[in-house]
N, C-alpha and C positions, 0 to 999 in steps of 0.2 A: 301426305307426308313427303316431303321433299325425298331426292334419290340421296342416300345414306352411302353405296358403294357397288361399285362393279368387281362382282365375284372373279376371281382366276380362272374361272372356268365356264364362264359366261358365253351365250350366243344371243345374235341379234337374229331375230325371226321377224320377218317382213313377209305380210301377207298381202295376196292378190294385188300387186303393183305389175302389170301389165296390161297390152295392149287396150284392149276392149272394155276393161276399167279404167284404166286413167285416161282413155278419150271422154270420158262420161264429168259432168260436172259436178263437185265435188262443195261443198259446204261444213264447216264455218271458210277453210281454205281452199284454196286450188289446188287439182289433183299434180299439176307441175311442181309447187311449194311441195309436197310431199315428197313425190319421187327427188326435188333434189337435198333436202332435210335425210331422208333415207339413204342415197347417195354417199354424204356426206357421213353419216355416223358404220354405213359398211366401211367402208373407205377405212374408217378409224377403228374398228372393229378389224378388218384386215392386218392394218396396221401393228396390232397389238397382239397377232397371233391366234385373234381370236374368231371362233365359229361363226358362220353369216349362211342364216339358211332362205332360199326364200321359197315362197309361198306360193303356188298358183291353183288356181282352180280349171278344170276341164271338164267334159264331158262329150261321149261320145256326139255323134250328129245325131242321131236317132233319139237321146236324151236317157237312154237307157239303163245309165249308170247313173244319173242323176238320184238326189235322194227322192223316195216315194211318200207319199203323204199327203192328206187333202190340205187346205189349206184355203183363209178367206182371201188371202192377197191372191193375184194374181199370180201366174208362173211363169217361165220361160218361154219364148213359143218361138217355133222358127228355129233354122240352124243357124247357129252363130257363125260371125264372117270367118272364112278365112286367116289365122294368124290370131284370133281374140286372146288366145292365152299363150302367147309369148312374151317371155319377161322382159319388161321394158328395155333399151338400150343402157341404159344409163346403171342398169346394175346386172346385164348379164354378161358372161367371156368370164368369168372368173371360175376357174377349173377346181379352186379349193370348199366354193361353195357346194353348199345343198340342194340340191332344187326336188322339193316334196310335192307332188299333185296330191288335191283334194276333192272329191266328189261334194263335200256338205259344206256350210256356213265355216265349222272351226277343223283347226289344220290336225288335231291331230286323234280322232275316230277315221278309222280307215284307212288313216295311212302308216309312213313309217317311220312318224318325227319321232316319237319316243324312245325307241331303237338309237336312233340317229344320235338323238342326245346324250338318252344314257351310255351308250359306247365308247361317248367321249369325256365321258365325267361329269357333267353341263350340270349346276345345279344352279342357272339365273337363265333366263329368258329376259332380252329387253325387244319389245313388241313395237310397230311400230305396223301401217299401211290404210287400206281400205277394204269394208268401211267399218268407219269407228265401230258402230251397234252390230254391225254383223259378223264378218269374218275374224277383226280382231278382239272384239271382247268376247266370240266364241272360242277362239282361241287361250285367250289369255283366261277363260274361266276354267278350260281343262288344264294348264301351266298350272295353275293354283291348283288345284284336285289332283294332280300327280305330284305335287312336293314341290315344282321347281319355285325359285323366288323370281318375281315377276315384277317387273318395271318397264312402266308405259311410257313411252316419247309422246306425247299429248301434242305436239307440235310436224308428229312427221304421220300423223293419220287426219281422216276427214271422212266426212260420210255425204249422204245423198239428202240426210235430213238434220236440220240442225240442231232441231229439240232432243233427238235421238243421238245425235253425237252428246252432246251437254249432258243427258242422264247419264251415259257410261263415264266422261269424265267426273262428273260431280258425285253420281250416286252409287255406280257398280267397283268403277276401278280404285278407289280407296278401300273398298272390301278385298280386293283382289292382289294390291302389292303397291312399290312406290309408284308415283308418276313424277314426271320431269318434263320439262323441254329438250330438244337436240342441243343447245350448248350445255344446259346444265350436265348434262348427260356424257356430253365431250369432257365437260372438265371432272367431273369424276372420275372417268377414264386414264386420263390423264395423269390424276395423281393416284392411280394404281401400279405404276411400275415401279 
């Protein structure tokens, strides 16, 4: 379903777009195309008065706060560099934003996005980062499960696998709210003032 309208009280929520992600290559798109698609709709999101939260993940060095649980994939191993979760240049310095640490895949078990939102009214999440199958359709599956309306920028996320990016667009996130591109998404914007 094409994007229908950005609520008045809308925030754009961008996950795990720093450092030690977006050095990593990214599929269908470049993690670059992302961050500046991303970029670009805070920017306009700023612009309109509205919320712009972002997203990072951390975890101690000792991995201790990480989530627990066996699991057939592989896991983290090693301490991450120095600096891996720092929000990229290109969307941090902005004093009015959010910035929510996550220990798990979606942003908002364990932390304090829901607070954050409903504090301010927020009843649209428009999602956007990396990677598509992980962080943000974890995310955007609890956005739907707590009520907010939910609209995917399909154009400003990307994952590690492509097959797995394509199910969330094609299969999961039309169960979950609209999707759009970053201009369509501008120009909805646009004509909400």
């Amino acid at each position: 379903m094409p994007v229908s309208t950005i609520d008045p009280r809308a925030a754009l929520v961008l996950v795990d777009l720093q450092s030690g992600i977006t050095g990593a290559p990214g599929t269908p798109r470049s993690t670059d195309e992302v961050v500046t698609r991303s970029a670009e709709l805070a920017e306009a999101f700023r612009g309109h008065g509205l919320l712009v939260v972002l997203v990072r993940v951390s975890f101690a060095a000792d991995g201790a706060d990480a989530a627990p649980g066996r699991t057939d994939a592989p896991g983290r191993s090693g301490t991450p560099p120095e600096g891996w979760d720092v929000i990229v240049d290109e969307l941090a310095g902005h004093p009015e934003d959010v910035v929510v640490t996550k220990r798990n895949w979606g942003a908002f078990h364990g932390t304090d996005l829901d607070v954050q939102l409903r504090r301010r009214g927020i009843t649209q999440v428009v999602l956007g980062g990396i990677a598509t199958s992980l962080g943000v359709e974890s995310t955007a599956r609890a956005a739907h499960e707590h009520g907010y309306h939910v609209t995917l920028a399909t154009d400003a996320m990307t994952d590690l696998d492509a097959d797995a990016h394509r199910n969330s667009i094609e299969r999961i996130f039309p169960r979950l709210g609209e999707s759009g591109t970053t201009a369509q998404i501008l120009d909805v914007l646009a004509d909400t003032r």
